[in-house]
C-alpha positions in Angstrom: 0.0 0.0 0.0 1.2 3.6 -0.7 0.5 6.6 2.0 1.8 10.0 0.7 4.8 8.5 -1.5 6.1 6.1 0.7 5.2 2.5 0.9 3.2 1.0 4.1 4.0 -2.7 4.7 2.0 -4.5 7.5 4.6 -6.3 9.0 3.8 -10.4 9.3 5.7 -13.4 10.0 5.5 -14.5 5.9 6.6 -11.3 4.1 10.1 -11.1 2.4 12.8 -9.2 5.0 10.3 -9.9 8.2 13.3 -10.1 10.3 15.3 -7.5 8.9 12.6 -5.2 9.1 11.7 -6.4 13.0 15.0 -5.0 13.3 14.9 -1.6 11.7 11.2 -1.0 13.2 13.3 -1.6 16.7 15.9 1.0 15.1 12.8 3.8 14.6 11.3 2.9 18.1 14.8 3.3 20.1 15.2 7.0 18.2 11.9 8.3 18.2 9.9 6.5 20.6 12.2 5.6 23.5 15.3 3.5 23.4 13.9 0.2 25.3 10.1 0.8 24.8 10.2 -1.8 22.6 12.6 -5.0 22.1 12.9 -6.6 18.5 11.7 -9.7 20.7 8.5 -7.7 21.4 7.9 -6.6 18.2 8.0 -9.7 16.7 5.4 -11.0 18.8 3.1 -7.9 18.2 3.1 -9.0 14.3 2.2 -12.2 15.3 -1.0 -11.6 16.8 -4.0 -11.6 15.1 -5.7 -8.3 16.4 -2.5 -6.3 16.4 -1.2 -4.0 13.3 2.4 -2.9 13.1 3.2 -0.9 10.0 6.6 0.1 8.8 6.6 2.8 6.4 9.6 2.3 3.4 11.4 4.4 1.1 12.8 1.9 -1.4 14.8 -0.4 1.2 14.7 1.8 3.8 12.7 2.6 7.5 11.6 5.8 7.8 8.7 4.8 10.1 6.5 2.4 11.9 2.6 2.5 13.3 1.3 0.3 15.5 -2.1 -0.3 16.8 -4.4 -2.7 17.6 -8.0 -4.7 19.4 -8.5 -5.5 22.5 -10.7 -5.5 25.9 -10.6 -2.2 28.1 -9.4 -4.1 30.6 -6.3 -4.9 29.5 -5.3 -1.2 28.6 -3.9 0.4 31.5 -4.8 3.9 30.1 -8.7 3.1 29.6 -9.0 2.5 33.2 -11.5 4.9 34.6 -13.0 5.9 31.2 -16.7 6.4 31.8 -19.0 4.1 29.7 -16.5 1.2 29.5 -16.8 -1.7 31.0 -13.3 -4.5 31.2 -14.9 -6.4 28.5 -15.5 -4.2 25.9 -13.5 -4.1 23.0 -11.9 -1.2 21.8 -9.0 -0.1 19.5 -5.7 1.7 20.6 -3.9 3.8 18.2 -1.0 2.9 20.2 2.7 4.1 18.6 3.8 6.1 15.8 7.4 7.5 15.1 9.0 9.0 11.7 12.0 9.8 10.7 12.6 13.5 10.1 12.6 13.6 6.3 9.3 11.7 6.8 7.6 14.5 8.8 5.1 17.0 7.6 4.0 16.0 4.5 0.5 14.5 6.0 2.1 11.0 6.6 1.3 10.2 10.4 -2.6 11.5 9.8 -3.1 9.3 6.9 -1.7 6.4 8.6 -3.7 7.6 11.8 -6.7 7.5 9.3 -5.5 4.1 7.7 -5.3 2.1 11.2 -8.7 3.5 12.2 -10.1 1.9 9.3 -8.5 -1.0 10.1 -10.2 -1.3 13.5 -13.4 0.2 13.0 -14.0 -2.1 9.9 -12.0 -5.7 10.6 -12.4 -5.1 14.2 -15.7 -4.1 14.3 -14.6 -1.8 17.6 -16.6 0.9 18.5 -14.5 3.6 19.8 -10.3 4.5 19.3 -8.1 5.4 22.0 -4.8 6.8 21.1 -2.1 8.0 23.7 -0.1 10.9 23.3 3.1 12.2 24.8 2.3 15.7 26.9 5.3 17.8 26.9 5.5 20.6 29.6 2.3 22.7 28.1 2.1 20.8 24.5 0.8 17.6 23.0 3.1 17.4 20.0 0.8 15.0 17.8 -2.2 17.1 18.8 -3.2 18.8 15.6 -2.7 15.2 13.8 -5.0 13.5 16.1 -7.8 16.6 16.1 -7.1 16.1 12.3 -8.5 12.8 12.3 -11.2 13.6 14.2 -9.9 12.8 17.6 -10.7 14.3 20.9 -9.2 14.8 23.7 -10.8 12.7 26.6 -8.5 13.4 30.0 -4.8 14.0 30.8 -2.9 10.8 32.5 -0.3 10.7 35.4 2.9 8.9 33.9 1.6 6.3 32.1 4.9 5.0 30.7 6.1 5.0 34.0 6.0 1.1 34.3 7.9 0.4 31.2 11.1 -0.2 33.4 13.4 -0.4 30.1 11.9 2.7 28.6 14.3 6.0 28.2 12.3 8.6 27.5 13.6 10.9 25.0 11.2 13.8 26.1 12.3 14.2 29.4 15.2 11.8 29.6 14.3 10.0 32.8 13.9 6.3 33.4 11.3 5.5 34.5 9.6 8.4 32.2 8.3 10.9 33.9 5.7 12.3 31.2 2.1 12.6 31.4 0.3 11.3 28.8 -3.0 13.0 27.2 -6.2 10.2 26.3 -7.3 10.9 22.2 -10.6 9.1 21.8 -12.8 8.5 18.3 -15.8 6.9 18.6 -17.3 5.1 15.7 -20.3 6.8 13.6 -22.3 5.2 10.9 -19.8 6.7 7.8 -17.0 4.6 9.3 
């Protein structure tokens, strides 16, 4: 598939490169998410699962991305804890990680791959509402404007909620365990989606 020039490869166990490109996704994640957040080990199991969607974003042979969301019950989302209306069985999707490369940045690319993976789980996963979680940064929420541009709201500000990912080095504010706050994006399903 092709997003704004560049080609989106959902990344499975079958396709041509799967390892090598496990390896570069963990090279993306340790620069622009968090060195530790995720281990190649991890991410290979992520493609793996059925209900999970982890997207690497090519130019030629090249990284210059990865997206990664996917289905599951509230319960087992520590962020959707406490969200009114949601019980620990219902099934929701979570616009979970995105991180580009600087060339790769504002040319549209992380909302059309926002709008790509809610597809994805509105449609195959028949979810009725999105949660994404977004790094707050002193006063800002960097991927703010892409999130309202997708038709994402913001739902309620969390305490540290990376704090628990003991490998994690945040990259915002350096600390281990992270000391961030993260904001709660939600998108409910409506009858065009």
């Amino acid at each position: 598939m092709e997003l704004g020039g560049y080609e989106v490869v959902q990344l499975k166990p079958e396709i041509p490169r799967f390892a090598e490109l496990v390896r570069g996704a963990k090279q993306i994640c340790d620069s622009f998410l968090g060195k530790g957040l995720y281990s190649e080990r991890q991410i290979d199991e992520i493609c793996r699962r059925e209900n999970c969607y982890f997207f690497t974003v090519l130019e030629g042979d090249k990284i210059e991305g990865i997206f990664y969301c996917y289905a599951d019950e509230a319960g087992s989302v520590s962020f959707a804890e406490g969200i009114e209306g949601l019980t620990a069985d219902t099934r929701i999707g979570v616009a979970q990680s995105v991180a580009l490369k600087s060339e790769a940045r504002r040319k549209g690319l992380s909302a059309a791959m926002l709008d790509h993976a809610t597809g994805i789980l509105f449609r195959e996963e028949k979810v009725k509402l999105i949660l994404a979680l977004a790094w707050v940064q002193g006063e800002k929420i960097p991927a703010r404007k892409h999130l309202e541009r997708c038709r994402y709201h913001l739902l309620t500000i969390r305490k540290r909620p990376w704090a628990s990912c003991e490998e994690l080095i945040c990259p915002a504010c350096g600390q281990r365990p992270c000391a961030c706050d993260g904001a709660v994006y939600v998108k409910e399903r409506n009858d065009d989606e």
